[in-house]
C-alpha positions in Angstrom: -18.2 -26.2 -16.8 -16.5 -28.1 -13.8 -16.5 -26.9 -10.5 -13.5 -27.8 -8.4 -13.6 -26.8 -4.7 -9.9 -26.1 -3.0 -10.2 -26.0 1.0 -7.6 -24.6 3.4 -6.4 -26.7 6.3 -9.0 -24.5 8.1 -12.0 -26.2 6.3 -10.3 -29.5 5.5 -7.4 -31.1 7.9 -6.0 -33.1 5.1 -5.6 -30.0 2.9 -1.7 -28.7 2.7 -3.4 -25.1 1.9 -1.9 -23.5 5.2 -0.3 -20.1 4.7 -0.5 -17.1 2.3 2.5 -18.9 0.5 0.7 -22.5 0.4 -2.4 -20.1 -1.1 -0.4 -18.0 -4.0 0.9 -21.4 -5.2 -2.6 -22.2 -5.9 -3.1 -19.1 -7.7 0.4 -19.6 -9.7 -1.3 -23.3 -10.4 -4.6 -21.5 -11.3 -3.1 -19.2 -13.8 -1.0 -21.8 -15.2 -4.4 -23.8 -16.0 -5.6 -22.5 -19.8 -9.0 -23.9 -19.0 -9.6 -22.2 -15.8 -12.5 -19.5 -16.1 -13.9 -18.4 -12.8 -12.7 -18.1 -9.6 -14.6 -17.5 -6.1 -11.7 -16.3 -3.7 -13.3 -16.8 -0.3 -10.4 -17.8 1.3 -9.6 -16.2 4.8 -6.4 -14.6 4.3 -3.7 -13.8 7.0 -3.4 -10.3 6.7 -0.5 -9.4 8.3 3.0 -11.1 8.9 4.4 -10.7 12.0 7.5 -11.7 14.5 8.3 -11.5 18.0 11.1 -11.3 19.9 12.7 -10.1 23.5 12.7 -6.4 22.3 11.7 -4.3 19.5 14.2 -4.0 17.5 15.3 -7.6 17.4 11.2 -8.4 16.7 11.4 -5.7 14.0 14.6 -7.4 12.8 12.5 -10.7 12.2 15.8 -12.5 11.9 15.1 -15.6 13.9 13.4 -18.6 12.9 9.6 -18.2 12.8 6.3 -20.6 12.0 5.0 -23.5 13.7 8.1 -25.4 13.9 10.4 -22.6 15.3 11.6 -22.4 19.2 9.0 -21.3 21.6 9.4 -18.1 23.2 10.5 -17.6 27.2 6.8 -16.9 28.4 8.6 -15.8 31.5 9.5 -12.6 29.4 8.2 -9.6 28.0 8.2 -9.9 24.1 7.8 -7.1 21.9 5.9 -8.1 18.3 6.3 -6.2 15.0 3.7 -6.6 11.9 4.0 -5.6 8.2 1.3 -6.0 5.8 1.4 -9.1 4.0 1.2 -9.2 0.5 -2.7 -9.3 -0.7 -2.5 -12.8 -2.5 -6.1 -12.2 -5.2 -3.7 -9.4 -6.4 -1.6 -12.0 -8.7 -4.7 -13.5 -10.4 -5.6 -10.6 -12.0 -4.1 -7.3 -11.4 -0.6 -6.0 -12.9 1.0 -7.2 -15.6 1.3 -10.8 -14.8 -2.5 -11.4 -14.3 -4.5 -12.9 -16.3 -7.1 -10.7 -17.4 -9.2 -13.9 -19.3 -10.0 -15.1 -15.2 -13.2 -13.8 -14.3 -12.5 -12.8 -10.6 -15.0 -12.6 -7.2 -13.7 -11.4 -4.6 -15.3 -11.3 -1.1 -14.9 -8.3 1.6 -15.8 -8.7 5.4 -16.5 -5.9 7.9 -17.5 -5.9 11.1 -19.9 -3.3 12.5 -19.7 -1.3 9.1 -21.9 1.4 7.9 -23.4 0.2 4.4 -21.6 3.2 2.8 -18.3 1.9 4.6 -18.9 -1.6 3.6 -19.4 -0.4 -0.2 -16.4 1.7 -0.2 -14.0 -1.2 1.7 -15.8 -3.4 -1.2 -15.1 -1.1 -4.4 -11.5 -0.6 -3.2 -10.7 -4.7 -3.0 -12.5 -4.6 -6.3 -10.6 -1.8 -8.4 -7.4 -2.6 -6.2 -7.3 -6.2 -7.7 -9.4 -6.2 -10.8 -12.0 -8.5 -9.6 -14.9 -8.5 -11.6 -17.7 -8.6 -9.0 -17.0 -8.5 -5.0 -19.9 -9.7 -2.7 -19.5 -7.1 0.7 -20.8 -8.8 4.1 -20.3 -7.7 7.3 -20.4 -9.7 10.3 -23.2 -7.7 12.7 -24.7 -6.0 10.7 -25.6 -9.2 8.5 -26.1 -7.3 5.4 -25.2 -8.3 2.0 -24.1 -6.2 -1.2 -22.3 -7.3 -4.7 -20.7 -4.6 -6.2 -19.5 -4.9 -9.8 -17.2 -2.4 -11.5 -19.3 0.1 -13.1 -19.6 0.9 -9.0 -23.3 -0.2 -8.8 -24.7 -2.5 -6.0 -26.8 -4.8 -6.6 -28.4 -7.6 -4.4 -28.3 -5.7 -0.8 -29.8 -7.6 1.5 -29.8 -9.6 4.8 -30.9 -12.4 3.0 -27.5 -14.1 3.0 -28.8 -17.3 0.3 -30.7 -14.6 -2.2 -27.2 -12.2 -2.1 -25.6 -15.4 -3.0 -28.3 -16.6 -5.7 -27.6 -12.8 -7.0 -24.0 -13.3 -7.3 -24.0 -16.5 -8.7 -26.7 -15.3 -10.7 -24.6 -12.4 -12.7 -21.1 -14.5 -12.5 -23.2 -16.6 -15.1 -24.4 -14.0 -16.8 -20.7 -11.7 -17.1 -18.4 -14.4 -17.2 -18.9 -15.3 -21.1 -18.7 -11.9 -22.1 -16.1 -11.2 -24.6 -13.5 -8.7 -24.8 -10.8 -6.8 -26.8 -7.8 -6.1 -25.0 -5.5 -3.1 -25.9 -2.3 -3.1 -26.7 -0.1 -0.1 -25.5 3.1 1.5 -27.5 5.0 3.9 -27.1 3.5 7.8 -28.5 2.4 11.0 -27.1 -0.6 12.0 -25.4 -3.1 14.0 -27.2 -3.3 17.7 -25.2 -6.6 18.6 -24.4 -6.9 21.6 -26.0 -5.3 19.9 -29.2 -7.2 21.0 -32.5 -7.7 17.4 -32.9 -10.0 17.8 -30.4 -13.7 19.1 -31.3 -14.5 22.3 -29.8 -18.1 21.0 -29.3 -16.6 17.7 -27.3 -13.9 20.0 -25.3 -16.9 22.0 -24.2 -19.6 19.3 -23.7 -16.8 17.9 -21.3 -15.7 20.7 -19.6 -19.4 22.0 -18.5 -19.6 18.4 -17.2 -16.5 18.1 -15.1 -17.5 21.8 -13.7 -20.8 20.6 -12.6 -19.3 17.3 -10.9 -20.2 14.6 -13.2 -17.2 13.2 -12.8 -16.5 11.8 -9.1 -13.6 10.4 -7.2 -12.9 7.4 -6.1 -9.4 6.3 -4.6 -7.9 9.2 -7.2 -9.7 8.0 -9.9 -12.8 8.9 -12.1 -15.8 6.6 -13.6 -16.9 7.4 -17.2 -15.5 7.7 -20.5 -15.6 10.3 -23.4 -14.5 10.2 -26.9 -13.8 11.5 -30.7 -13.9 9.2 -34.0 -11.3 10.7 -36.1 -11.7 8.3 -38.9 -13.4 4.5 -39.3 -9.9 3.2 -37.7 -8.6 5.9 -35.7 -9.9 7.9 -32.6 -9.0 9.7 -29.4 -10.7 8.6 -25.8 -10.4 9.2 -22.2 -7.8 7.0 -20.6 -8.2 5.0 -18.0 -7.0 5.3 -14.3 -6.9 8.8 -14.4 -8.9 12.2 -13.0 -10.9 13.7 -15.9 -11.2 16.7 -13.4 -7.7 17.8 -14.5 -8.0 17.2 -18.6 -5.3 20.0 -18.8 -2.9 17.5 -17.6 -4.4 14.2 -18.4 -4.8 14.2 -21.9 -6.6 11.6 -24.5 -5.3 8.3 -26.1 -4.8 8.3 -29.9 -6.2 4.7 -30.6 -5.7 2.9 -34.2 -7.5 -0.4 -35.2 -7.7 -2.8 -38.1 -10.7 -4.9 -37.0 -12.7 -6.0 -33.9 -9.5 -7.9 -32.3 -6.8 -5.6 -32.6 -6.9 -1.9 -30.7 -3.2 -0.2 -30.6 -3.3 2.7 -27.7 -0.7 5.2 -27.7 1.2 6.4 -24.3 -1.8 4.9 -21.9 -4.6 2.5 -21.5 -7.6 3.6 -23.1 -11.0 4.0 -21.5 -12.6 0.4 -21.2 -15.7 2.0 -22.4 -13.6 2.1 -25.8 -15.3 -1.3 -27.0 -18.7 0.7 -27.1 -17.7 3.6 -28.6 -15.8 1.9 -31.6 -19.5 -0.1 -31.5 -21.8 2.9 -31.1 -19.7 5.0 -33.5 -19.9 2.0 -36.5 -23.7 1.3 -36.3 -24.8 5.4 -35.9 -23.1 7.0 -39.1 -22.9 10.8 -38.8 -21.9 10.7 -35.3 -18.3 11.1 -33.9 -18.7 12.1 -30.2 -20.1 10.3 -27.4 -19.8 11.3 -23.5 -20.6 9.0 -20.7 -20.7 9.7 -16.7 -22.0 8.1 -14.0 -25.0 10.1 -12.9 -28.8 9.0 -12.3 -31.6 9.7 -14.6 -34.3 12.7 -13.6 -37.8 11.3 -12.8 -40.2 11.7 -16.3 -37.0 11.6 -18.4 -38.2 10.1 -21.9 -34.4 8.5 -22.2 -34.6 4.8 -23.5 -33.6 2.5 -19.9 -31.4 -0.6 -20.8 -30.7 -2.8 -17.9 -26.9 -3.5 -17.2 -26.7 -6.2 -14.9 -25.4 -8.6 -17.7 -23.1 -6.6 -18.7 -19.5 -5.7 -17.5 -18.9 -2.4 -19.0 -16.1 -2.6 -21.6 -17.4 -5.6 -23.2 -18.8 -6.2 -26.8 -22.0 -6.9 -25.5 -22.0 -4.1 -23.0 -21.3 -1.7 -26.3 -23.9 -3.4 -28.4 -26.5 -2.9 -25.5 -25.6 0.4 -25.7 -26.1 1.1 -29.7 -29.2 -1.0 -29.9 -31.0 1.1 -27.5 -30.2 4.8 -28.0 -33.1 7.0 -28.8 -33.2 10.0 -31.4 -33.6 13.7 -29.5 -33.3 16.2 -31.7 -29.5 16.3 -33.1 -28.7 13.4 -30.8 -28.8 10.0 -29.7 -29.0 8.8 -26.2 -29.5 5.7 -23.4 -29.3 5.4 -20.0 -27.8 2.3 -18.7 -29.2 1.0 -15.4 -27.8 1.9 -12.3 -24.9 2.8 -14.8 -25.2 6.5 -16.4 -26.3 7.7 -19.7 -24.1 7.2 -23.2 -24.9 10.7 -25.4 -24.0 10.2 -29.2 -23.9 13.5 -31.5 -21.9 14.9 -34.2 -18.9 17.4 -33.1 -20.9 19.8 -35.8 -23.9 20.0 -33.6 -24.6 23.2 -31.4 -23.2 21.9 -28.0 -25.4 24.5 -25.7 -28.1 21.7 -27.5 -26.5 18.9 -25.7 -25.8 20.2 -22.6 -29.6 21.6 -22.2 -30.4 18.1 -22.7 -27.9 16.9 -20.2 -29.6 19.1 -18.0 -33.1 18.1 -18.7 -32.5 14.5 -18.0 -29.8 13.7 -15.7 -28.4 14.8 -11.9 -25.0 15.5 -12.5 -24.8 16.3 -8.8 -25.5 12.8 -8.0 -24.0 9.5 -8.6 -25.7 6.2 -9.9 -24.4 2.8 -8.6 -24.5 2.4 -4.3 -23.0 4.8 -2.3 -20.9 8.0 -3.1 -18.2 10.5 -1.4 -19.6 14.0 -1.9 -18.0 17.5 0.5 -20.0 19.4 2.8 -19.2 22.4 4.2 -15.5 21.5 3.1 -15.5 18.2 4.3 -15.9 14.4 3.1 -19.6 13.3 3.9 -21.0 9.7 2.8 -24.2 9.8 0.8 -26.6 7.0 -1.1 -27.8 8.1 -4.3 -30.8 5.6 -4.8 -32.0 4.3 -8.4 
C-alpha cells in the first residue's frame, strides 16, 4: 500500500489545509478515491465556530463578515463573543449514510488531566459516535496512552507514547483487511419478543441475563448480540443500536440470505455479530441459539480462550475465530473471546436452567470485559476497571 501524508497549514506553511471546511474537502476527496483504505485522522480540529461583535445579540447574530480577512474589531470596545459547536468533520468519512463504511477509520482523542476511566469513555464515545474502527486516547499530563477498538476493549495502555503507537499500527494491519458483509435494510416488522417464533429456551436464557446485568450501557446503547436460526437462510437477531434491557420494546430482526454476500434485515440493522452467528450456526449442525455479552471469564474456567486483537467483531474472520474454537460442555458449545465475552452455542430444545448454571459457573455477569465500565452505587453513576 501507499502512504500519503496530508499536513495542515499548522504542520506545513505551504499547505492550503486551513479550516474545518479546507479539512472536509479532503475527506469529500478521500471518499471520492476508490483505492483509499485507511485513514489516520490526527488532525487538530477547531472545535467550535465562533463570532464577535459590539453586543450579544449582534455577536449571536454572526451576520458580519468574519475570518482572517474581515475588518478588525474597535479594541477600544467591549465585545461580546458567541460559540456554537462546529460540525465534527471524521463524522462524514464513516458515519451516516453517506460514509463509506469500506474506510477503515483511526481516530485520535486528547484530554487533559483525565482520569484513565474518563479518557476511555471520551475515547469510546468519538469512536461509536463516528464509526471509527480503532481510537488511540492520550492525554496531555497524564501522558498515558490507550487504543480502544469497538468491541470496547483497551489495549496498549501505556506511557510509552512509541509502543502505544507500534500497538496501533500494529492492529490497523492486522483489522484493516478483514472482510465484511454489509446488510441491506427493507422495509418489515419487528419480531416481538415474546413472539412464538422466539424459543422459550433463548427468551429465557436472555432474560436471566439482562436481570443479572450482562448487558451494560453505554451512551443508551448495549454491547452483545443474541440470536435464533429459523431455517439455513433465515433467522432472527438482536439489532443493533439499541438497549437489550428493554426487549419488550426492542424487538428482533427477521434476517433472510441467499449466500455469504447478500444479508436482507427487516425494519433495523442487525447485530454486527450476525456474520458469526450465520458462521457458527453453518459449521455446528444441531444448534440454533447462540448468546453473547460482554462479561469476563471466572478464574479456573475450562472455556477454550481465543485472542481477539485481530479481529474487529462482525467480521468473517472474527465469526470463524469464533466457530473454530468453541469447546463441547455437556449440551453446549462455548468460547471466550479475549478481552471480548464468551459466544454460547446450544439447541433451543436444550434444558435452559443447563445453560444458565454454566453461565454462572464461568463468567461475571456483574462485570464487564474491555477497559473501563459505568456501574451504580448506592443509586449513583460510579467508574470502575474490570481488569482481564
Amino acid at each position: 500500500m501507499d502512504v500519503e501524508l496530508r499536513l495542515t497549514k499548522m504542520a506545513d506553511h505551504t499547505s492550503n489545509i486551513v479550516t474545518n471546511d479546507d479539512l472536509a474537502l479532503l475527506c469529500d476527496e478521500i471518499k471520492s478515491d476508490p483505492l483509499a483504505k485507511i485513514v489516520f485522522f490526527t488532525a487538530a480540529v477547531v472545535d467550535f465556530n465562533g463570532c464577535a461583535g459590539e453586543t450579544p445579540v449582534r455577536a449571536q447574530a454572526g451576520s458580519f463578515e468574519q475570518g482572517k480577512h474581515a475588518p478588525r474589531l474597535d479594541s477600544r470596545k467591549e465585545q461580546a463573543a458567541f460559540l456554537r459547536p462546529a460540525d465534527k468533520v471524521i463524522d462524514q468519512l464513516r458515519a451516516g449514510d453517506k460514509g463509506r463504511k469500506d474506510l477503515f477509520l483511526v481516530g485520535f482523542k486528547t484530554t487533559s488531566g483525565a482520569s484513565p476511566q474518563e479518557q476511555y469513555e471520551a475515547g469510546l464515545a468519538l469512536l461509536k459516535r463516528s464509526s471509527c474502527n480503532l481510537v488511540l486516547a492520550n492525554d496531555t499530563l497524564t501522558r498515558n496512552n490507550m487504543v480502544i477498538c469497538p468491541e470496547e476493549a483497551v489495549y496498549h495502555e501505556t506511557t510509552n507514547r512509541e509502543a502505544a503507537l507500534r500497538g496501533l499500527v500494529e492492529m490497523v494491519l492486522l483489522r484493516s483487511h478483514l472482510t465484511f458483509t454489509r446488510s441491506t435494510v427493507v422495509s418489515g416488522d419487528l419480531v416481538p419478543w415474546e413472539s412464538d417464533l422466539v424459543p422459550d429456551t433463548l427468551r429465557t436464557i436472555v432474560d436471566y441475563c439482562i436481570e443479572r446485568g450482562a448487558y451494560k450501557k453505554f451512551l443508551g446503547v448495549t454491547a452483545g448480540h443474541f440470536a435464533v436460526k429459523l431455517s439455513d437462510t433465515e433467522f432472527l437477531t438482536s439489532r443493533r443500536k439499541t438497549d437489550f434491557n428493554d426487549m419488550k420494546t426492542v424487538g428482533l430482526v427477521r434476517v433472510k440470505t441467499d449466500g455469504p454476500d447478500t444479508v436482507l434485515a427487516y425494519g433495523s440493522k442487525p447485530s454486527v455479530g450476525g456474520q458469526s452467528q450465520r458462521i457458527v450456526f453453518h459449521d455446528h449442525p444441531g444448534t440454533d441459539c447462540i448468546v453473547h455479552f460482554h462479561c469476563p471469564i471466572k478464574p479456573g474456567s475450562k472455556v477454550p480462550v481465543a485472542s481477539q486483537r485481530e479481529y474487529e467483531c462482525g467480521s468473517h474472520q472474527c465469526g470463524k475465530n469464533t466457530s473454530d474454537h468453541l469447546g463441547e460442555f455437556g449440551n453446549l458449545k462455548a468460547v471466550y473471546l479475549d478481552q471480548h465475552g464468551p459466544n454460547i452455542v446450544f439447541s433451543s430444545t436444550i434444558d435452559p436452567q443447563e445453560v444458565i448454571d454454566f453461565i454462572e459457573e464461568n463468567f461475571d455477569l456483574e462485570k464487564k470485559t474491555g477497559g473501563y465500565q459505568l456501574r451504580k452505587t448506592s443509586g449513583k453513576s460510579t467508574l470502575a476497571l474490570s481488569l482481564p
